[in-house]
C-alpha positions as CSV (number, residue, x, y, z in Angstrom):
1,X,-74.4,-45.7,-17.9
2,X,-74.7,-47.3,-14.8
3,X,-75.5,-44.3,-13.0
4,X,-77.3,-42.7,-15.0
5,X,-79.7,-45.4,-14.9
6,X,-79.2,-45.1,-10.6
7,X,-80.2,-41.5,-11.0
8,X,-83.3,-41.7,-12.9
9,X,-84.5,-44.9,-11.0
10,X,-83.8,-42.7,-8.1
11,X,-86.2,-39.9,-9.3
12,X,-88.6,-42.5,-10.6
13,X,-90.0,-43.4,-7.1
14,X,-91.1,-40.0,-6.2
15,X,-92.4,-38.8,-9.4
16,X,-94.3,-41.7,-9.3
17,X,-96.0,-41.4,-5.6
18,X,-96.5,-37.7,-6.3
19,X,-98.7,-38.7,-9.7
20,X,-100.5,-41.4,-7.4
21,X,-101.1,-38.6,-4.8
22,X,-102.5,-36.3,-7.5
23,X,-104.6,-38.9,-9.1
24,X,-106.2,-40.0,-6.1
25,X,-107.0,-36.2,-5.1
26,X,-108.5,-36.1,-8.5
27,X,-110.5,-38.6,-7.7
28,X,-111.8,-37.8,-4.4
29,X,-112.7,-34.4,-6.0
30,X,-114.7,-35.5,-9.2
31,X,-116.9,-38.6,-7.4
32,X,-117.7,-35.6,-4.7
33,X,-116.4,-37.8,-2.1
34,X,-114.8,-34.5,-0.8
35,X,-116.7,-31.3,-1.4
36,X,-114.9,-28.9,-3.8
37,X,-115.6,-26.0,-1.2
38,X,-113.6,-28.2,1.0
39,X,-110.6,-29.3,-1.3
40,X,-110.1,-27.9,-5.0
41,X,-109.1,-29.9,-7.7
42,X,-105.8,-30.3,-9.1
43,X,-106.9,-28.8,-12.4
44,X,-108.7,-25.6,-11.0
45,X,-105.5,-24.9,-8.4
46,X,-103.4,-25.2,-11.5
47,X,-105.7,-22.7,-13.3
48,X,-105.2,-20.5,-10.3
49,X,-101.4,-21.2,-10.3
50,X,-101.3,-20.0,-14.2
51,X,-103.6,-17.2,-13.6
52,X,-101.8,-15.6,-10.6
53,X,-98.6,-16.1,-12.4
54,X,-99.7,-14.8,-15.6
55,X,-101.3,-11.1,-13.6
56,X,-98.1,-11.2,-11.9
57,X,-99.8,-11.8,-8.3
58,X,-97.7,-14.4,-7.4
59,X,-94.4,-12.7,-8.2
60,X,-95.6,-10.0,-6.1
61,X,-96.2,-11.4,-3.0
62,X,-93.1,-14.5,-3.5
63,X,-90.2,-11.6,-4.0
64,X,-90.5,-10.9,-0.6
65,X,-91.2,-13.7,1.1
66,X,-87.8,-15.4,-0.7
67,X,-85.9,-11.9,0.3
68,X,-86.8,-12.4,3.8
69,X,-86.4,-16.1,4.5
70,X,-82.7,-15.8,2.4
71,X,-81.2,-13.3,4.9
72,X,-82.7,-14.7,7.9
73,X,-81.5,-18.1,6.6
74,X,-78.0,-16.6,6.6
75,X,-77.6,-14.7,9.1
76,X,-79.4,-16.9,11.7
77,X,-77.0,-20.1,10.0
78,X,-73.7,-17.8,10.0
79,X,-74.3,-16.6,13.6
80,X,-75.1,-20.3,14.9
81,X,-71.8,-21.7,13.1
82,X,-69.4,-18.9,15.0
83,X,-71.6,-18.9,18.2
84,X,-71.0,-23.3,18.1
85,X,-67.1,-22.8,17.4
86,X,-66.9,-20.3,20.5
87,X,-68.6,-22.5,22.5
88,X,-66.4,-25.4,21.5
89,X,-63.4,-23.8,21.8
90,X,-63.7,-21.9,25.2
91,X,-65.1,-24.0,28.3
92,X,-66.5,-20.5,30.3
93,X,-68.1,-19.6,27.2
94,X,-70.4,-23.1,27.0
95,X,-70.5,-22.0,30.8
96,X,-71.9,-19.1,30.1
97,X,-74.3,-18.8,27.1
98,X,-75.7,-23.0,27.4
99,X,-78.5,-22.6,29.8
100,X,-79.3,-19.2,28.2
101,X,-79.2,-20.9,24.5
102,X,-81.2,-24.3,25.8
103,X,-83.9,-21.6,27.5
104,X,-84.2,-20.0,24.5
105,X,-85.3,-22.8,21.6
106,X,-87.8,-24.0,23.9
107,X,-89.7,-20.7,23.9
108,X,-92.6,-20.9,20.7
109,X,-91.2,-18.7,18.0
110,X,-94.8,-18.0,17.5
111,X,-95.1,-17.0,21.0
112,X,-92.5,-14.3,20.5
113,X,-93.6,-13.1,17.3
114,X,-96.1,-10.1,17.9
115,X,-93.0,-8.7,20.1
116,X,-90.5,-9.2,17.1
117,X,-93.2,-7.0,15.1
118,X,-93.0,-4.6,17.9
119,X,-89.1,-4.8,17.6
120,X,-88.5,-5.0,14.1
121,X,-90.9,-3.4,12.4
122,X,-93.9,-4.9,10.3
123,X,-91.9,-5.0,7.3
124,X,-89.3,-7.2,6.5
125,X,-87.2,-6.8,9.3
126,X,-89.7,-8.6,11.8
127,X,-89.5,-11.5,9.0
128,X,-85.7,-11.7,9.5
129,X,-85.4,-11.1,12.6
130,X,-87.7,-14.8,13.7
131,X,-86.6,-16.6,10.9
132,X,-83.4,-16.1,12.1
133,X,-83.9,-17.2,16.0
134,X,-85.7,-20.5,13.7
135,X,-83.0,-21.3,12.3
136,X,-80.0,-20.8,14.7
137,X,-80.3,-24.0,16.9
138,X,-80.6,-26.5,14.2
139,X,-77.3,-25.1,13.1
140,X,-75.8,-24.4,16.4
141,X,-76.8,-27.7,18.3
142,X,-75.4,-30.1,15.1
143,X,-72.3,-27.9,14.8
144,X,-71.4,-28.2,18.0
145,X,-71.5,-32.2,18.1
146,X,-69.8,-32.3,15.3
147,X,-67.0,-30.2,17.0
148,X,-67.1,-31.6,19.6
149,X,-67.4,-35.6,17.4
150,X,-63.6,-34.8,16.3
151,X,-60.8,-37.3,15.8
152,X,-58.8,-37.5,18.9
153,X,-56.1,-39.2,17.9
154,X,-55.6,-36.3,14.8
155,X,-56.0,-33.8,17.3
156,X,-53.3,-34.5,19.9
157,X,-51.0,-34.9,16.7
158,X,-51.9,-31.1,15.4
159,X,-51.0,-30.3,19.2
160,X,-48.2,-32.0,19.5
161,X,-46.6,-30.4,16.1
162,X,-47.4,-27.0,17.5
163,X,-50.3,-26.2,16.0
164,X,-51.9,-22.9,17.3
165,X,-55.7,-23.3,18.5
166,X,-56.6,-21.5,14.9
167,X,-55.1,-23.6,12.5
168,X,-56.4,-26.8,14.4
169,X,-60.2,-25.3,14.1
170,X,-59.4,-24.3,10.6
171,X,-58.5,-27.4,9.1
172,X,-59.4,-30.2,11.5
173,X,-61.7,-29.4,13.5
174,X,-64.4,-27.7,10.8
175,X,-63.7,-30.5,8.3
176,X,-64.5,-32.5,10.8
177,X,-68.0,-31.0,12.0
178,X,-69.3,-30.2,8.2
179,X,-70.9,-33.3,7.7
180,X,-73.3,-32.6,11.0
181,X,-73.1,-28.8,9.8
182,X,-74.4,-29.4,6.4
183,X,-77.7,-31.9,8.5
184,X,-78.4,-28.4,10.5
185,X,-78.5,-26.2,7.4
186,X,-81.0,-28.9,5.6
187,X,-83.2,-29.0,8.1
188,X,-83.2,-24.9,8.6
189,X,-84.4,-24.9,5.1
190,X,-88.0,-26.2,6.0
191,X,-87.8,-24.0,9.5
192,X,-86.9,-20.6,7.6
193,X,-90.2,-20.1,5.3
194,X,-92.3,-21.3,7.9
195,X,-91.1,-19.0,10.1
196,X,-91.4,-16.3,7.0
197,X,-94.5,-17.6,6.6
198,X,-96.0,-17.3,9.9
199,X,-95.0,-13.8,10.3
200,X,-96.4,-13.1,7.4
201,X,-99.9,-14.6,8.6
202,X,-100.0,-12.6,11.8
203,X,-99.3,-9.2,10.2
204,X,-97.9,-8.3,7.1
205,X,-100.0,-6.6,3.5
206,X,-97.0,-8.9,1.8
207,X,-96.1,-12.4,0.9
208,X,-97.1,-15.6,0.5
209,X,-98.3,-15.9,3.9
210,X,-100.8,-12.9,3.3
211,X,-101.6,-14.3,-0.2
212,X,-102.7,-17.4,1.1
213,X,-104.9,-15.8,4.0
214,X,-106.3,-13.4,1.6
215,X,-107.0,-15.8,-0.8
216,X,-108.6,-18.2,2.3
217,X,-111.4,-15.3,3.5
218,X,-112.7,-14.6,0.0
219,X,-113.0,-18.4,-0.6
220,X,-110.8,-18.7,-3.3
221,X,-109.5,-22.2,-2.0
222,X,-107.7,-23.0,-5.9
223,X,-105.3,-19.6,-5.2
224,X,-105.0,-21.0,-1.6
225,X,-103.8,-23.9,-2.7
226,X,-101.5,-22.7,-5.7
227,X,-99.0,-20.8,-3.1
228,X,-99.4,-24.1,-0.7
229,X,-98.2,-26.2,-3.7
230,X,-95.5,-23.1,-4.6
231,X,-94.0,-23.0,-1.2
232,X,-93.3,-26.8,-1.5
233,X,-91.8,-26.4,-4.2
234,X,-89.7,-23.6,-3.2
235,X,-89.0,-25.4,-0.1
236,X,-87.5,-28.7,-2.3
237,X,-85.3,-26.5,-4.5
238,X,-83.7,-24.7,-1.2
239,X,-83.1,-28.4,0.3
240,X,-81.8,-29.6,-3.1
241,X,-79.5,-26.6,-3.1
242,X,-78.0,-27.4,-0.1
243,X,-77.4,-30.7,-0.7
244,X,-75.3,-29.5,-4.2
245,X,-73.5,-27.3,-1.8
246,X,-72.6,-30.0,0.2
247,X,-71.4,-32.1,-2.3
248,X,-69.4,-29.4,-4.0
249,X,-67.8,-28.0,-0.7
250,X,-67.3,-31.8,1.2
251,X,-65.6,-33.7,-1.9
252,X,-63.9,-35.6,0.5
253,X,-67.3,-37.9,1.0
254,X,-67.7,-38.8,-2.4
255,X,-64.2,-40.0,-2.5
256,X,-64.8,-41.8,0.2
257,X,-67.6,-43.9,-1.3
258,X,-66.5,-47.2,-2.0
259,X,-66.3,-47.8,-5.9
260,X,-67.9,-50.9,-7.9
261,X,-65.3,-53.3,-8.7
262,X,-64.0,-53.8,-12.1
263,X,-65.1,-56.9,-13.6
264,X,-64.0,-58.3,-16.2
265,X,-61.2,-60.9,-17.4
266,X,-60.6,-63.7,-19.7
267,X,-62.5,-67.5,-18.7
268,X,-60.1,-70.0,-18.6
């Protein structure tokens, strides 16, 4: 009981700033303190949402934008994991590819974009290809701490029993790192449908990104707004998702937590 009543106070708080949020754009939009040219109401950009689901416009232009951002999610996640674990485990290797890794996340993703295009095609292999590069240093650069973060008293006693350099990075060293892992592939959530998004805003005839330009030059700010309010949505749902993940896959954290003590017994 008592954490059921933890949970729901727990989704209480933002339920209720998100009704205060949308109440107050109500208002701002029926006194005309903000012209509805300039920002829609929430009623008409849920009409719009209903309407675009309803003639099937919305699923047309989200299936692609989800199918892109999922595999350059992976891919650029997996990649960033194996590139940090080489790089942790082989000194010439962080020699190597460091400088070269640093050089590349400050370059603009957007910057690079049109030559992705040129690369990888105007479909959805330009989309993959930059959400990708997005999301690899999140992953790579909290990875790698966390490698690097591990016990070094539980390490010299794996080496010391004879444990090859394998087995230590299999179940030391990766238990160790997940924890800063998991942060990474949180925050790559938010980075990968930008990045889808972008891309789909400089040039693509698909996806949300398109949808919400189109919708933008004809003035239709209530559609505009519906996939604005969609892609948040989507965006919480991947974050949630990882965070289920991570408590499935790390169940060592919850038992960590320290538990409530029992109370209880007889007064004198």
């Amino acid at each position: 009981m008592p954490e059921i009543r933890a949970r729901f106070a727990a989704m209480a708080w933002p339920v209720s700033g998100l009704l205060c949020l949308v109440l107050l754009w109500q208002g701002a939009t029926q006194t005309g303190l903000v012209p509805s040219f300039l920002l829609p109401s929430p009623g008409s950009v849920l009409r719009a949402l209903l309407r675009a689901t309803g003639e099937g416009t919305l699923w047309r232009h989200l299936a692609p934008t989800l199918t892109a951002t999922a595999m350059g999610y992976v891919i650029g996640c997996t990649v960033a994991a194996v590139v940090a674990a080489l790089v942790a485990e082989f000194k010439w290797l962080e020699r190597a590819l460091m400088l070269h890794l640093l050089a590349l996340q400050s370059i603009p993703k957007v910057s690079v974009a049109p030559l992705v295009f040129l690369w990888a095609g105007f479909d959805i292999g330009g989309k993959v290809v930059l959400v990708a590069l997005i999301c690899f240093f999140p992953v790579f650069a909290n990875t790698l701490a966390g490698l690097r973060a591990t016990d070094a008293d539980r390490l010299d006693l794996l080496r010391a029993a004879g444990a090859s350099r394998w087995h230590v990075l299999w179940h030391l060293k990766l238990p160790s790192a997940a924890r800063s892992m998991f942060a990474g592939l949180e925050i790559s959530t938010a980075f990968a449908l930008i990045g889808c998004v972008v891309m789909e805003f400089i040039g693509s005839t698909r996806g949300m990104g398109f949808l919400i330009q189109d919708a933008s030059s004809t003035y239709d700010l209530p559609l505009s707004f519906a996939a604005i309010v969609t892609l948040g949505g989507i965006g919480l749902l991947a974050n949630a998702g990882v965070r289920v993940l991570r408590r499935r896959l790390l169940f060592w954290e919850a038992d960590a937590q320290p538990r409530p003590a029992a109370q209880g017994g007889s007064g004198g």
